[in-house]
Backbone as CSV, one residue per row, in Angstrom:
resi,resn,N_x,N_y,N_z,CA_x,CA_y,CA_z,C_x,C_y,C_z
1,UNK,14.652,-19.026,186.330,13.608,-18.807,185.338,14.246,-18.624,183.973
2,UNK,13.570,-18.911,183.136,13.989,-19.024,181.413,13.115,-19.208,180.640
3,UNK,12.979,-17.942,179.886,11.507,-17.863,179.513,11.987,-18.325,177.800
4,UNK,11.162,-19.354,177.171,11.107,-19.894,175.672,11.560,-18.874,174.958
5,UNK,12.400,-19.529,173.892,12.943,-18.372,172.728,11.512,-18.671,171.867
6,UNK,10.806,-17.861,171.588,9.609,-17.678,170.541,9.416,-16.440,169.912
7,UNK,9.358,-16.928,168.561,8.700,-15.477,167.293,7.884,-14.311,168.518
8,UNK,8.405,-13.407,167.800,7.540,-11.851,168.477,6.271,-12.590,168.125
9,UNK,4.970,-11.884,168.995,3.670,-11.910,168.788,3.434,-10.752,169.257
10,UNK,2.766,-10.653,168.727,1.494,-9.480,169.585,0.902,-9.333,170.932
11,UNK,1.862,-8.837,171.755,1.751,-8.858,172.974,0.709,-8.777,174.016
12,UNK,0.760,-9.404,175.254,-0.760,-9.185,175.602,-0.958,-7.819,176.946
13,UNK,0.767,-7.534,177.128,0.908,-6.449,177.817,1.786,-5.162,177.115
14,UNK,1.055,-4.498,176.189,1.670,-3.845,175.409,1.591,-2.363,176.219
15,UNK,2.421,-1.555,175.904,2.827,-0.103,176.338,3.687,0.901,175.449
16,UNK,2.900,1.556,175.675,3.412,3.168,174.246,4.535,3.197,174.744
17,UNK,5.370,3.489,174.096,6.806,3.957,174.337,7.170,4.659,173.363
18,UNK,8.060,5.920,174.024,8.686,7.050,172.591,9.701,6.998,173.255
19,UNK,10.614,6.613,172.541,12.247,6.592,173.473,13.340,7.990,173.348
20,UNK,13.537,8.462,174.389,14.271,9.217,173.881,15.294,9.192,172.810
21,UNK,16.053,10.080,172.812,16.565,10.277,171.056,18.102,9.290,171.513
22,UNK,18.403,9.868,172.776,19.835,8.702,173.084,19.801,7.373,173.528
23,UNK,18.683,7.223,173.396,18.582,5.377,173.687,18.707,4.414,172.330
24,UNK,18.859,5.380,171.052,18.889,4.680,169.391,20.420,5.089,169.514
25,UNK,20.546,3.836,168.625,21.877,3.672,168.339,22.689,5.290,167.643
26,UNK,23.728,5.488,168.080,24.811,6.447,167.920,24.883,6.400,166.031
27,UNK,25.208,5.240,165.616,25.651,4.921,164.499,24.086,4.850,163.631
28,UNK,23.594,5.551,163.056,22.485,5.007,162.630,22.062,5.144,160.647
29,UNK,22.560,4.044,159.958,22.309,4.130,158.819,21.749,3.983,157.844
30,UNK,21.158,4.451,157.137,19.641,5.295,156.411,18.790,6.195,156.832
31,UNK,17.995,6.751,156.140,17.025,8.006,156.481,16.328,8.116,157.761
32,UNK,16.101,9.465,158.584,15.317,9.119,159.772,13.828,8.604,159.050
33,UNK,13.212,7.869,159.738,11.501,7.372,159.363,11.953,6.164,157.983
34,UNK,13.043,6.087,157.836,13.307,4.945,156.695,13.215,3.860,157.503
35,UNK,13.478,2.700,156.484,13.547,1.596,156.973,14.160,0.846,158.276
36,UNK,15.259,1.445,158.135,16.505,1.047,159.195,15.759,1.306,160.288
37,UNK,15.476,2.699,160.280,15.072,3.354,161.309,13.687,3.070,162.124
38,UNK,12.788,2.162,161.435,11.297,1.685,161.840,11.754,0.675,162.183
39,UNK,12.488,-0.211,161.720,13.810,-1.576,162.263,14.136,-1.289,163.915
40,UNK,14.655,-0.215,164.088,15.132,-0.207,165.557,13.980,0.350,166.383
41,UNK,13.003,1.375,165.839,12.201,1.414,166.709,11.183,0.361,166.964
42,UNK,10.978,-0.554,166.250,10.171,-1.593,166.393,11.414,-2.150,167.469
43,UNK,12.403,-2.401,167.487,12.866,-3.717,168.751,12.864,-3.025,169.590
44,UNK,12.682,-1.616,169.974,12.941,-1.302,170.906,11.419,-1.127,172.141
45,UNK,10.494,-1.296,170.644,9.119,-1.057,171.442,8.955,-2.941,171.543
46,UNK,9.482,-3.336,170.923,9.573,-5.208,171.195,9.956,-5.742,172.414
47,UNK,11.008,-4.971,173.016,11.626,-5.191,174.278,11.032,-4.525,175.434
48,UNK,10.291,-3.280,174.926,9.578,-2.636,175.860,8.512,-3.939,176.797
49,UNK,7.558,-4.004,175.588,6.453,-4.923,175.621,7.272,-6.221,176.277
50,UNK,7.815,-6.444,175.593,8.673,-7.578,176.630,8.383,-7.946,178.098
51,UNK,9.581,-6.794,178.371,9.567,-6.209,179.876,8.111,-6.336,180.356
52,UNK,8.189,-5.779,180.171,6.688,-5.712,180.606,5.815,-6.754,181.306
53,UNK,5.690,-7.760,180.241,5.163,-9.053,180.355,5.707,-9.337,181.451
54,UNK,6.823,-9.938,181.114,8.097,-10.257,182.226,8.182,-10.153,184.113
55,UNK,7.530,-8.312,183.582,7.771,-7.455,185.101,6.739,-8.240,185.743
56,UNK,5.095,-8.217,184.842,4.463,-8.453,185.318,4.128,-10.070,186.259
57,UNK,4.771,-10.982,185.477,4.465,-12.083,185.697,5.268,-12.607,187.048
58,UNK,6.836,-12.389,186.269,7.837,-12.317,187.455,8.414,-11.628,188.789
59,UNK,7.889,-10.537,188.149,8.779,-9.867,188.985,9.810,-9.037,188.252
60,UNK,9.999,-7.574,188.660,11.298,-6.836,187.996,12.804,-7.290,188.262
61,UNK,12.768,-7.893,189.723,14.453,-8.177,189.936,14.234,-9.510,189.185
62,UNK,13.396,-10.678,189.056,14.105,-11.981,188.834,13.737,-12.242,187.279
63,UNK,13.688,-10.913,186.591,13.537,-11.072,185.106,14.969,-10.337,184.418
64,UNK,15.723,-11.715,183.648,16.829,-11.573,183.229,16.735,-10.897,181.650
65,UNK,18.081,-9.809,181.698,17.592,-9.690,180.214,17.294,-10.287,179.241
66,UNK,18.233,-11.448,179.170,18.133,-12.463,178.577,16.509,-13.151,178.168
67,UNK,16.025,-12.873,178.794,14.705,-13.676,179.329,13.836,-12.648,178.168
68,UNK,13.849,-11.194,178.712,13.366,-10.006,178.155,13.560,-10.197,176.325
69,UNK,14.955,-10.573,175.897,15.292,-10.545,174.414,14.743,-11.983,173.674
70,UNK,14.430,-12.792,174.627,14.141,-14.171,173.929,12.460,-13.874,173.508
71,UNK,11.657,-13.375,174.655,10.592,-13.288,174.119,9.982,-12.065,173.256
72,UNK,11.131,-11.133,173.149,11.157,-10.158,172.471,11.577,-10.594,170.594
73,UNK,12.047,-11.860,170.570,12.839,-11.949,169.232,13.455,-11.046,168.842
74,UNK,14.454,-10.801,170.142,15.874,-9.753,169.876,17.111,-10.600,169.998
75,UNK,18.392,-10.542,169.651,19.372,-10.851,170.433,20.188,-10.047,171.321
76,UNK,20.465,-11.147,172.075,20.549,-10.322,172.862,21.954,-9.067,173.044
77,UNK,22.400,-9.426,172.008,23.832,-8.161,172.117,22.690,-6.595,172.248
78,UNK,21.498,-6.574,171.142,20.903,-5.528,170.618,20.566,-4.650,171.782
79,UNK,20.323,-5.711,172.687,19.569,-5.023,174.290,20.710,-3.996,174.715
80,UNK,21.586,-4.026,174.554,22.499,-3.206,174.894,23.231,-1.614,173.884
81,UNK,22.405,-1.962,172.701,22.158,-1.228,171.798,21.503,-0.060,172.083
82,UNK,20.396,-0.369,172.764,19.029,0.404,173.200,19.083,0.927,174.681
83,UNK,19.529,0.027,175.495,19.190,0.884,176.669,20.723,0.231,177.264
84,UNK,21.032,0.700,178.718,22.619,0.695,179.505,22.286,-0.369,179.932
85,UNK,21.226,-0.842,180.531,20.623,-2.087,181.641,19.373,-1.822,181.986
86,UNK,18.853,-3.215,182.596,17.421,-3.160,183.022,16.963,-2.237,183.623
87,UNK,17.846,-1.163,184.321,17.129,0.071,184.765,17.274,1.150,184.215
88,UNK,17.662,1.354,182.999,16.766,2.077,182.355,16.156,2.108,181.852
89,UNK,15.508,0.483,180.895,14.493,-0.001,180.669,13.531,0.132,181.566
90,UNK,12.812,-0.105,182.886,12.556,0.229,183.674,11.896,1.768,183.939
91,UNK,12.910,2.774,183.239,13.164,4.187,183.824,11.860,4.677,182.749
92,UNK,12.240,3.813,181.368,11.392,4.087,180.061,9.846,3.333,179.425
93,UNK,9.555,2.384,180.856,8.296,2.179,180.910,7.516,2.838,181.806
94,UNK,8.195,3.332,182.896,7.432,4.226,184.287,7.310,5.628,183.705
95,UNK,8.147,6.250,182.568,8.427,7.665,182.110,6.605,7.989,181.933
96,UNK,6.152,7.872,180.354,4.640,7.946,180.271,3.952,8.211,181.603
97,UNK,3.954,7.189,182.552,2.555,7.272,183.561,3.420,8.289,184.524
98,UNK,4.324,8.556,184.645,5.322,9.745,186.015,4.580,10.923,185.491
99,UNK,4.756,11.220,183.988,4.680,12.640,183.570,3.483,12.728,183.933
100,UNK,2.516,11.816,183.733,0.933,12.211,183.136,0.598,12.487,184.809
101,UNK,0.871,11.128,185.455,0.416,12.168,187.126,0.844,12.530,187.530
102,UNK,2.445,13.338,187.482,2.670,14.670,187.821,2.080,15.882,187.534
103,UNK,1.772,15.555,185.977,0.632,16.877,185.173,-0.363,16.970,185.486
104,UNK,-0.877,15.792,186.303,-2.545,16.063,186.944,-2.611,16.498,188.216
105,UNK,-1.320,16.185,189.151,-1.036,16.546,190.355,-0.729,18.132,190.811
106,UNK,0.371,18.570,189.033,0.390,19.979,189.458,-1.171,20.475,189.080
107,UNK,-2.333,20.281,188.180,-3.126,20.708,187.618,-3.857,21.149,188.747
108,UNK,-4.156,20.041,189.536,-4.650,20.102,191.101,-4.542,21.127,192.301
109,UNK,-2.925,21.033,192.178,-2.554,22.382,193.145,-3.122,23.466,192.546
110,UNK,-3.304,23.524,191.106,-3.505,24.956,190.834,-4.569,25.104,191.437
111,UNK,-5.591,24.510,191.293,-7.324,23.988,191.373,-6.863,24.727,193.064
112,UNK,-6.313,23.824,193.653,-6.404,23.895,194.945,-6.178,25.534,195.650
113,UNK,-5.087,25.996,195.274,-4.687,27.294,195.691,-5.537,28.148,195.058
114,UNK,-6.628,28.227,194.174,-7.507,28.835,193.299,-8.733,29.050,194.209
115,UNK,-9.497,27.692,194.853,-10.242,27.411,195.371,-10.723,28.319,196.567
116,UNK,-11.792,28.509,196.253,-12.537,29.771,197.479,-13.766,28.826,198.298
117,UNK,-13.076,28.020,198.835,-14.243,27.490,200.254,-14.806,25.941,199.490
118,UNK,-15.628,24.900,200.094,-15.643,23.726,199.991,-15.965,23.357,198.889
119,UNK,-16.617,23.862,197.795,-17.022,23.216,197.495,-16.103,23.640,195.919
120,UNK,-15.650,24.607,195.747,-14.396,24.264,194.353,-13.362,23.239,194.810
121,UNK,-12.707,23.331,196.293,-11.905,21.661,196.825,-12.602,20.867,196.314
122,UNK,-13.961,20.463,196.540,-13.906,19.276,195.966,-14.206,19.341,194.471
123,UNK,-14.468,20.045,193.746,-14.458,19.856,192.082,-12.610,19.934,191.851
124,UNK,-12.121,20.220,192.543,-10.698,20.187,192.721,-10.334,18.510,192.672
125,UNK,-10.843,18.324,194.002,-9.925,16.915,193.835,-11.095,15.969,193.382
126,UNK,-12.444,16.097,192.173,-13.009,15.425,191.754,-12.137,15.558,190.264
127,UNK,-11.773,16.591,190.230,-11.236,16.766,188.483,-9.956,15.504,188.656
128,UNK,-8.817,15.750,189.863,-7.932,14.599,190.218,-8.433,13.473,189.589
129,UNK,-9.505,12.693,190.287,-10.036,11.330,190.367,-10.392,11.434,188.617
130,UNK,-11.048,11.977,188.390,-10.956,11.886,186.825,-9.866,11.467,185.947
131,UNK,-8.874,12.349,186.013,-7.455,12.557,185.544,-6.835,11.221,186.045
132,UNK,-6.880,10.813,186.997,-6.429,9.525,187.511,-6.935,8.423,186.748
133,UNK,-8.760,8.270,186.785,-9.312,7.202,186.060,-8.897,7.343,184.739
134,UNK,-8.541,8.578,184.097,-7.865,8.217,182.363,-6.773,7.283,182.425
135,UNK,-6.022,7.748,183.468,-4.427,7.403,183.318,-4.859,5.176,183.408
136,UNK,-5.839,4.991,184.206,-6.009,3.674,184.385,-6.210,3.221,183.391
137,UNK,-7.152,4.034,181.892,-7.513,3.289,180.713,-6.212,3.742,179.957
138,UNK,-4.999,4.463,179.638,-3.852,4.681,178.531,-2.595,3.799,179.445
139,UNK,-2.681,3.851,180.815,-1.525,3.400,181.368,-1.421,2.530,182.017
140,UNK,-3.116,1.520,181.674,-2.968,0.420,182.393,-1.958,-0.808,182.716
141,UNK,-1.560,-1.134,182.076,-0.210,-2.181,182.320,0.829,-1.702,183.625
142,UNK,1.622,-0.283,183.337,2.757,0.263,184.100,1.664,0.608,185.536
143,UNK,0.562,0.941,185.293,-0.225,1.151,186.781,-0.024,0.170,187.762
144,UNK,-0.266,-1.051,186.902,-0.408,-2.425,187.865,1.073,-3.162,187.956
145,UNK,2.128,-2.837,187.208,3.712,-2.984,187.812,4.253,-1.897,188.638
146,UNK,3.122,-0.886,188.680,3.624,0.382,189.245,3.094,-0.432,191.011
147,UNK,1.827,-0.896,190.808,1.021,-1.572,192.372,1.904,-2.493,192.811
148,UNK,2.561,-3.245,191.771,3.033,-4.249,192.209,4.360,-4.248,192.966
149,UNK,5.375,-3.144,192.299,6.337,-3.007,192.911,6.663,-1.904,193.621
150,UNK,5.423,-0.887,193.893,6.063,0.126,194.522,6.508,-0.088,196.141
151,UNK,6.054,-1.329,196.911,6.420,-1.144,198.577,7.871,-2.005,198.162
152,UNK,8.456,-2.328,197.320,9.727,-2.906,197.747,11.086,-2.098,197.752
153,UNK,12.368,-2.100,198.110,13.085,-1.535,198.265,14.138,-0.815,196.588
154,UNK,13.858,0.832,197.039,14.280,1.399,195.966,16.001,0.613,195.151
155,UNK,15.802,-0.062,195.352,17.470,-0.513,194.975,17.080,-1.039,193.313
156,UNK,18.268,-1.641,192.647,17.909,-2.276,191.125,17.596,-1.377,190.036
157,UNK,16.638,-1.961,189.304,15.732,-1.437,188.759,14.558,-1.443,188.734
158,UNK,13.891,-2.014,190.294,13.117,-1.635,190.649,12.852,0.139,191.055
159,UNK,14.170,0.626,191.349,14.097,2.065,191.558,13.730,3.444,191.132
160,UNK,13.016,3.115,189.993,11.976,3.950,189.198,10.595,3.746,189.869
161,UNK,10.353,2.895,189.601,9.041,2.428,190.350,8.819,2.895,191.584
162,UNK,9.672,2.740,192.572,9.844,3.516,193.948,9.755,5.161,193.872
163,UNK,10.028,5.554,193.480,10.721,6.626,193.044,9.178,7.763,192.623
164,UNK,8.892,6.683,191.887,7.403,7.575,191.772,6.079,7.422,192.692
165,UNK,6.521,6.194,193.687,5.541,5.895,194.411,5.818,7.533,195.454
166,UNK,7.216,7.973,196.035,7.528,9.003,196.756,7.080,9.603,196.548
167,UNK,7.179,9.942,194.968,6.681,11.511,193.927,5.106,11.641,194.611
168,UNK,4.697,10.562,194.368,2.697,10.576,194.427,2.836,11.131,196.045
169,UNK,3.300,10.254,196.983,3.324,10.024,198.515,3.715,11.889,198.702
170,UNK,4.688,12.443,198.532,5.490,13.859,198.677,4.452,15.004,198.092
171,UNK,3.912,14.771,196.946,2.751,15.271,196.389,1.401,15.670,196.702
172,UNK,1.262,14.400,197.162,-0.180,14.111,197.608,-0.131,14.995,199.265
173,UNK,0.731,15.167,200.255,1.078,15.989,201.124,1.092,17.230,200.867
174,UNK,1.905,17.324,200.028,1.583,18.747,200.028,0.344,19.112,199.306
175,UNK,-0.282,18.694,198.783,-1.378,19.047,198.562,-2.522,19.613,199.757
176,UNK,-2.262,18.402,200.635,-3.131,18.670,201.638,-2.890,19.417,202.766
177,UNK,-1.787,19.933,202.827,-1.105,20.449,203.521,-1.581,22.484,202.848
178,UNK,-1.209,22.303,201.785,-1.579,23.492,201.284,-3.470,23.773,201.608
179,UNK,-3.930,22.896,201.139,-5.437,22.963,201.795,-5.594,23.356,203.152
180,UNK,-4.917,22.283,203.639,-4.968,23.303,205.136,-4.894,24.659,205.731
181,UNK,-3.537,24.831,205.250,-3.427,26.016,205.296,-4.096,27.317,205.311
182,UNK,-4.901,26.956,204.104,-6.099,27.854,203.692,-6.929,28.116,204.714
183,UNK,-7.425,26.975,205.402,-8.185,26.734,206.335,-10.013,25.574,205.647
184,UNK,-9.057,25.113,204.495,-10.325,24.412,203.528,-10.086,22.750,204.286
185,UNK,-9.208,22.699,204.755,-9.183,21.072,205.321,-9.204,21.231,207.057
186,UNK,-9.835,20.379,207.764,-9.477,20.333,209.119,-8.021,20.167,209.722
187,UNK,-7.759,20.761,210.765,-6.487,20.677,210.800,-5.834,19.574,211.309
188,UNK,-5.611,18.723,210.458,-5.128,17.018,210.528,-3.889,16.812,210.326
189,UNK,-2.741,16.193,210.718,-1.706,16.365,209.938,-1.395,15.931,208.278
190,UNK,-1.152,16.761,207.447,-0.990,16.245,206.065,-0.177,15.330,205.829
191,UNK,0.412,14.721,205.992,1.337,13.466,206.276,0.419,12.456,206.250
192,UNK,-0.285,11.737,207.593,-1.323,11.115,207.786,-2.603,11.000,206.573
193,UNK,-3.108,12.251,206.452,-4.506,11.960,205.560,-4.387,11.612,204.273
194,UNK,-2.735,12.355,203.875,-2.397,12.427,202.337,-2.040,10.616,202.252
195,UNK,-1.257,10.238,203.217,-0.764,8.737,203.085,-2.154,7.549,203.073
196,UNK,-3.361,8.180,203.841,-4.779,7.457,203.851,-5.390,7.450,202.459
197,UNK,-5.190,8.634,201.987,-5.955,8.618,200.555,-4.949,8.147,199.354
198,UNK,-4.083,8.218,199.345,-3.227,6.920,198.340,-3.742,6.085,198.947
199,UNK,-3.499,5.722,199.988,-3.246,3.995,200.081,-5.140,3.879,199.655
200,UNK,-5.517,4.264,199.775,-7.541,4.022,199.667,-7.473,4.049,197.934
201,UNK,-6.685,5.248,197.570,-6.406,4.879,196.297,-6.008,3.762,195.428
202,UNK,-4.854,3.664,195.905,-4.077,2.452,195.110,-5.294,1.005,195.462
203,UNK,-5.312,1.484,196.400,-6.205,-0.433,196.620,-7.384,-0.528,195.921
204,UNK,-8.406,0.777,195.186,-9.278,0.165,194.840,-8.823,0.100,193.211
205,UNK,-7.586,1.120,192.888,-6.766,0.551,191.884,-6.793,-1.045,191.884
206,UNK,-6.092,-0.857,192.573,-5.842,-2.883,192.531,-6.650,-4.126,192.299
207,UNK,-8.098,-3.731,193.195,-9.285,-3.724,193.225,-9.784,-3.958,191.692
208,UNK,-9.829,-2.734,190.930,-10.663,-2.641,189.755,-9.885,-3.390,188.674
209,UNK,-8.128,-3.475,188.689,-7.509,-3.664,187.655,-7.228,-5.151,187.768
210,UNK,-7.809,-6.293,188.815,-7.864,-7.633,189.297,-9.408,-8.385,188.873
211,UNK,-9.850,-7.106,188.101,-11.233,-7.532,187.421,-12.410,-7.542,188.837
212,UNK,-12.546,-6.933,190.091,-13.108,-6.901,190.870,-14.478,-6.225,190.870
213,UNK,-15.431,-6.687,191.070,-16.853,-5.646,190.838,-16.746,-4.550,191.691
214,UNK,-17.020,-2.999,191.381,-16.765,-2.015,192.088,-18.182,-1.235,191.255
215,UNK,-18.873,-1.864,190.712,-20.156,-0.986,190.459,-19.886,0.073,189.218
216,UNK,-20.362,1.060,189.254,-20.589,1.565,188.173,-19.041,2.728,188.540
217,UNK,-17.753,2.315,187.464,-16.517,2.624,188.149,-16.519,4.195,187.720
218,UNK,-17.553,4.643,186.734,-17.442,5.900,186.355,-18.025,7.337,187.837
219,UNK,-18.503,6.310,188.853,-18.764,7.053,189.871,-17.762,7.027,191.188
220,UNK,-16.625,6.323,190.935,-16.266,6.505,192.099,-14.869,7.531,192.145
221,UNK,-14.373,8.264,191.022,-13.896,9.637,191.696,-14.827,11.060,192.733
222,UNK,-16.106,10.548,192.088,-17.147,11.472,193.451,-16.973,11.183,194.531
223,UNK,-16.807,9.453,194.193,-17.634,8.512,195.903,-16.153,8.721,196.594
224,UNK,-15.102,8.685,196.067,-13.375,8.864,197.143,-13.491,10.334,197.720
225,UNK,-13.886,11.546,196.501,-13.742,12.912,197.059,-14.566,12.950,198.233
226,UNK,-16.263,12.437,198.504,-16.989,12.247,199.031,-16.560,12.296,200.782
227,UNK,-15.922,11.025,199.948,-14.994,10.169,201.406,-13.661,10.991,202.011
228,UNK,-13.119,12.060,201.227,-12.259,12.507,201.697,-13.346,13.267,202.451
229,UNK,-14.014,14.745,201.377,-14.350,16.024,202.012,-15.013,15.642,203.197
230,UNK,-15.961,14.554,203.470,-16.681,14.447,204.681,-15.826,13.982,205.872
231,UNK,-14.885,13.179,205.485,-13.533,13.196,206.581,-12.824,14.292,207.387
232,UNK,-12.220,15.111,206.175,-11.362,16.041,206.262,-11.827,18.075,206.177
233,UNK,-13.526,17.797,205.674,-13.964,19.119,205.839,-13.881,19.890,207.259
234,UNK,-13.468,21.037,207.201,-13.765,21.382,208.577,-15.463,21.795,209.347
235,UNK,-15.036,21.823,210.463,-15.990,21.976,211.377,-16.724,22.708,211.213
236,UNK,-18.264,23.049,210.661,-19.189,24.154,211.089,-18.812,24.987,212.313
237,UNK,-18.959,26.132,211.913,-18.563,27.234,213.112,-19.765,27.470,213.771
238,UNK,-19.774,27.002,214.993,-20.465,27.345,215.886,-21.745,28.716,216.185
């Protein structure tokens, strides 16, 4: 693959990026917020967007940097300016969407360990599905390279991507696991139910972000909790 050397445009898979402070060049001369300095952060959000495109179309392993700087209108020495290799490029498009659903995931536990009997669980894991559907409208792009590459093998620089699929998978367990505990979930193994509701997750992810009709999408963090609590509520006591 060899993707055309062409002028930057205005990308059609663009993604926020704030790079950390050691990914800009060591040597850096003129004012911070000067010229120079809007110079490198522009290639670096150029290459971001790049990637991106790239990940999406190709694939993360069979997209060469090379490939990344041509449609970036970088050269390519610069790529090496900015980041070590494609995986940490990689590390600095998955960063944004890791934090944000880790921050909704711990938000959750709190919810969860807070929770006094069925029905704060589920404003618990309805607030989740919320917090989730934002992340689909700010982090849409990395969501759907996040779908795309999370079942393949952590190796490369695909290994960010993996990496957070665990985080969600390890997370999402203990979550339910802690519910249990309580005695707010039936006693199911958390392993099992937590791995059912990602995967129910991600797919209607996939689902909605493939342009798929799913109805009125502002209702279906109810309609999943729905589907969990009536699954996983426990038993009326006799």
């Amino acid at each position: 693959m060899s993707a055309p050397r062409t002028r930057h445009k205005r990308p059609l898979y663009a993604v926020a990026v704030a790079p950390p402070p050691e990914q800009l060049p060591r040597s850096r001369p003129g004012a911070p917020g000067g010229r120079r300095d809007e110079n490198r952060r522009d290639k670096v959000q150029r290459l971001c967007d790049a990637a991106l495109r790239l990940f999406l179309e190709h694939g993360i392993e069979l997209t060469r940097v090379e490939d990344i700087t041509a449609v970036a209108g970088v050269a390519k020495g610069s790529f090496y300016r900015y980041f070590t290799d494609k995986l940490q490029l990689t590390e600095v498009l998955m960063l944004p969407l890791a934090s944000a659903a880790a921050a909704a995931l711990d938000r959750c536990g709190q919810a969860v360990d807070a929770a006094q009997g069925e029905v704060p669980l589920s404003a618990a894991y309805a607030a989740l599905g919320i917090e989730l559907g934002q992340l689909v409208i700010t982090h849409a792009p990395a969501i759907r390279l996040y779908l795309q590459e999370r079942r393949g093998p952590a190796t490369g620089a695909r290994a960010p991507v993996v990496r957070l699929a665990h985080l969600i998978e390890e997370r999402a367990e203990e979550l339910s696991a802690r519910a249990r505990a309580r005695g707010l979930l039936r006693s199911f193994p958390p392993r099992i139910s937590s791995l059912a509701v990602v995967g129910a997750t991600e797919q209607l992810l996939h689902a909605f972000l493939s342009g798929r009709d799913l109805g009125d999408v502002a209702h279906l963090p109810a309609l999943v909790t729905s589907l969990i609590m009536n699954g996983l509520q426990p038993a009326p006591a006799a």
